[in-house]
C-alpha positions in Angstrom: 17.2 -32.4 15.4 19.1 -29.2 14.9 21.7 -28.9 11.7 22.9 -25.3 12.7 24.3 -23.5 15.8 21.5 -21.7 17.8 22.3 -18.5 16.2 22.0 -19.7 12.7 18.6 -21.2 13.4 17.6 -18.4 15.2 18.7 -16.1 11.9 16.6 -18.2 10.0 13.8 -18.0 12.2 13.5 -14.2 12.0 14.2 -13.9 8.4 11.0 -16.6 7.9 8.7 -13.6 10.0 9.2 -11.6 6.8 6.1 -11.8 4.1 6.5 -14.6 1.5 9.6 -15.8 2.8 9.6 -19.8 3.7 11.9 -21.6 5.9 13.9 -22.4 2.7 14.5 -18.7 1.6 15.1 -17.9 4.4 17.5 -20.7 5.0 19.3 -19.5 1.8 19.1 -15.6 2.8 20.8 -16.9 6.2 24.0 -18.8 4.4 24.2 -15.6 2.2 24.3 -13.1 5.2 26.8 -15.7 7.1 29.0 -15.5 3.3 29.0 -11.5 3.2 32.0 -9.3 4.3 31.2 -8.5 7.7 31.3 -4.9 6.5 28.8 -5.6 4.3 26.6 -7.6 7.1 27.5 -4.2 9.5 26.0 -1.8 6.6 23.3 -3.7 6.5 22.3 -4.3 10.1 22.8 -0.4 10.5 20.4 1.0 7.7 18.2 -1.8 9.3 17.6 -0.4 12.2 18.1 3.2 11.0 15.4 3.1 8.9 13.5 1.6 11.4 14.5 4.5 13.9 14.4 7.7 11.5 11.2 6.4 9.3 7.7 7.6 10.2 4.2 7.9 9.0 3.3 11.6 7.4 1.2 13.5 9.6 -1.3 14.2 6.7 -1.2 11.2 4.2 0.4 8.7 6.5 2.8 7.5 4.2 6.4 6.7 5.1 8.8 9.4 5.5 12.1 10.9 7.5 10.5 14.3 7.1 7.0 15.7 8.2 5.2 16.3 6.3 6.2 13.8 3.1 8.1 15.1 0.4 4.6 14.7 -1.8 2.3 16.1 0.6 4.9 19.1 0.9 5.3 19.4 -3.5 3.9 23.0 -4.1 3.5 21.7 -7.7 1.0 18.7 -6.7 -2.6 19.1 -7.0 -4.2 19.3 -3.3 -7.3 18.8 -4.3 -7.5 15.5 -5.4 -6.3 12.8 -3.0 -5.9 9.1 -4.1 -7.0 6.4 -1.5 -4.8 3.6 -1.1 -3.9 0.9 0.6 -0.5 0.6 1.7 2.6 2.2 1.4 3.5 0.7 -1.4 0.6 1.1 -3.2 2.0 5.3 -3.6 5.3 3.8 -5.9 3.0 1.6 -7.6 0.9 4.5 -9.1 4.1 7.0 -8.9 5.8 4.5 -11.3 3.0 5.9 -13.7 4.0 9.5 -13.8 0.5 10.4 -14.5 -0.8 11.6 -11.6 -0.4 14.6 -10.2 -2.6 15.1 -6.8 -1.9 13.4 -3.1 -2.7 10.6 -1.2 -4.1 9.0 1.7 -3.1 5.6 3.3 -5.6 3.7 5.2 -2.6 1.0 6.3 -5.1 -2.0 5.6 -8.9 -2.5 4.8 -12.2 -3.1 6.1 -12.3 -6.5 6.8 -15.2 -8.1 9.2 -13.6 -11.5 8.4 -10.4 -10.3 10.2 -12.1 -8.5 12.7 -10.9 -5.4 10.9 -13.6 -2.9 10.8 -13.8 1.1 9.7 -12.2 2.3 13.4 -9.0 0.0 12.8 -8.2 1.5 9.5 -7.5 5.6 9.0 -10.2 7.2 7.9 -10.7 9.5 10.9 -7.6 11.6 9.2 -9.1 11.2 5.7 -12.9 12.6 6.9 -10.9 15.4 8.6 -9.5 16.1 5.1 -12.6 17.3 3.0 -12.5 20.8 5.2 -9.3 21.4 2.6 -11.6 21.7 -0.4 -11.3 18.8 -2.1 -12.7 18.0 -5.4 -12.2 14.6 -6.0 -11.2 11.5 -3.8 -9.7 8.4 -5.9 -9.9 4.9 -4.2 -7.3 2.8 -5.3 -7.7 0.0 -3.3 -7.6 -4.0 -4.5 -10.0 -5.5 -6.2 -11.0 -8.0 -4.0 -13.6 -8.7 -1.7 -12.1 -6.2 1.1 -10.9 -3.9 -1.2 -14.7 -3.3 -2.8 -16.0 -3.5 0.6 -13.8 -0.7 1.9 -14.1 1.6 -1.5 -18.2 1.4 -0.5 -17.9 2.7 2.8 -15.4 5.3 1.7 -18.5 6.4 -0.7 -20.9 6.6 1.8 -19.0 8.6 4.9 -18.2 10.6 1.8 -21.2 11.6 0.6 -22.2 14.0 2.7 -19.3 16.1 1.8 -20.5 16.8 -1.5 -17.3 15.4 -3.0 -17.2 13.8 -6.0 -15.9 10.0 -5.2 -14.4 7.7 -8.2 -12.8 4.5 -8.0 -9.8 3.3 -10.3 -10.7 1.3 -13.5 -10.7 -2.6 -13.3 -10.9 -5.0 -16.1 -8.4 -7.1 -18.5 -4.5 -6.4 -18.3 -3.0 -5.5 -21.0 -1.6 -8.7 -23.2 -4.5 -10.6 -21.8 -6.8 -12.6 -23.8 -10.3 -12.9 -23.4 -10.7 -16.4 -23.1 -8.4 -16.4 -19.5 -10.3 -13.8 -17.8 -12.8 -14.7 -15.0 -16.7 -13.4 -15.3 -15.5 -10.7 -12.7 -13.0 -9.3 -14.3 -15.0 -9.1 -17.9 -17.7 -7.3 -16.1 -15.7 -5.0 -14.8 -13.8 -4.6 -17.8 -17.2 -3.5 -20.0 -19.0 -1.7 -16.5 -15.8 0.7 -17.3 -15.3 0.9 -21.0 -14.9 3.8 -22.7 -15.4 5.8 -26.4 -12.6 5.4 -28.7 
């Protein structure tokens, strides 16, 4: 049984498509879309599908941008010769936010992940191998710590090594605020694999 015109139901329907929205959120995000100004609900639609239609992947990092290449990739003032591995996107404002790194980046735009039927062809690391002719010193994998994320920092390593690059991988351990007695066995033996002098 249907409670809302076909065009409310079908609003709801694609706002539910979107990552860790449910038919409830999106149910609410719906009647608060239906409650805007339609000026408001015009703006929105158009940077919607402008940024859909002006937004592209950076030649050389493959992170999102309307100019190529990225604005980082681009900075005469970053440090070419380190290039952080991530993830995702999104991963890049993550460790931005932290305004303590100064090199580039690479995005692989997922993992290695047999599991999914993800393996090292579906993810870009054809454009980061093509990379080390650039003289780079050091390549920094940032991705998760889980299963895929480990699994994906090994191969890096390995395609790596013949480069005669030096590879690290980011820190992981205990948060800061946490206590001891929450932390799983993982997390604790990563957290003394990578402690440090003080």
């Amino acid at each position: 049984m249907e409670f809302y015109p076909v065009a409310i139901e079908k609003l709801i329907e694609e706002f539910a498509k979107l990552p860790g929205i449910g038919y409830k959120t999106a149910q609410r995000l719906t009647l608060h879309v239906l409650n805007l100004p339609k000026e408001e609900v015009s703006e929105f639609a158009e940077a919607l599908v402008k940024a859909r239609g002006t937004i592209k992947y950076c030649s050389i990092c493959g992170n999102y941008t309307d100019t190529d290449p990225c604005s980082i990739c681009s900075n005469p003032n970053r440090e070419n010769s380190i290039i952080c591995v991530v993830e995702e996107p999104k991963d890049i404002m993550a460790v931005e936010k932290v305004r303590d790194f100064n090199g580039t980046y690479h995005v692989l735009h997922g993992t290695i992940s047999p599991m999914a039927g993800r393996g090292p062809n579906d993810i870009n690391l054809k454009q980061l191998v093509s990379r080390m002719k650039d003289n780079i010193k050091e390549i920094i994998v940032a991705t998760n710590a889980n299963v895929e994320g480990e699994a994906t920092a090994m191969y890096i390593s390995k395609i790596l090594k013949p480069f005669d690059v030096k590879v690290t991988r980011i820190a992981h351990g205990l948060p800061m605020g946490g206590d001891l007695e929450y932390a799983d066995e993982i997390t604790l033996a990563k957290a003394l694999e990578g402690r440090k002098e003080i």
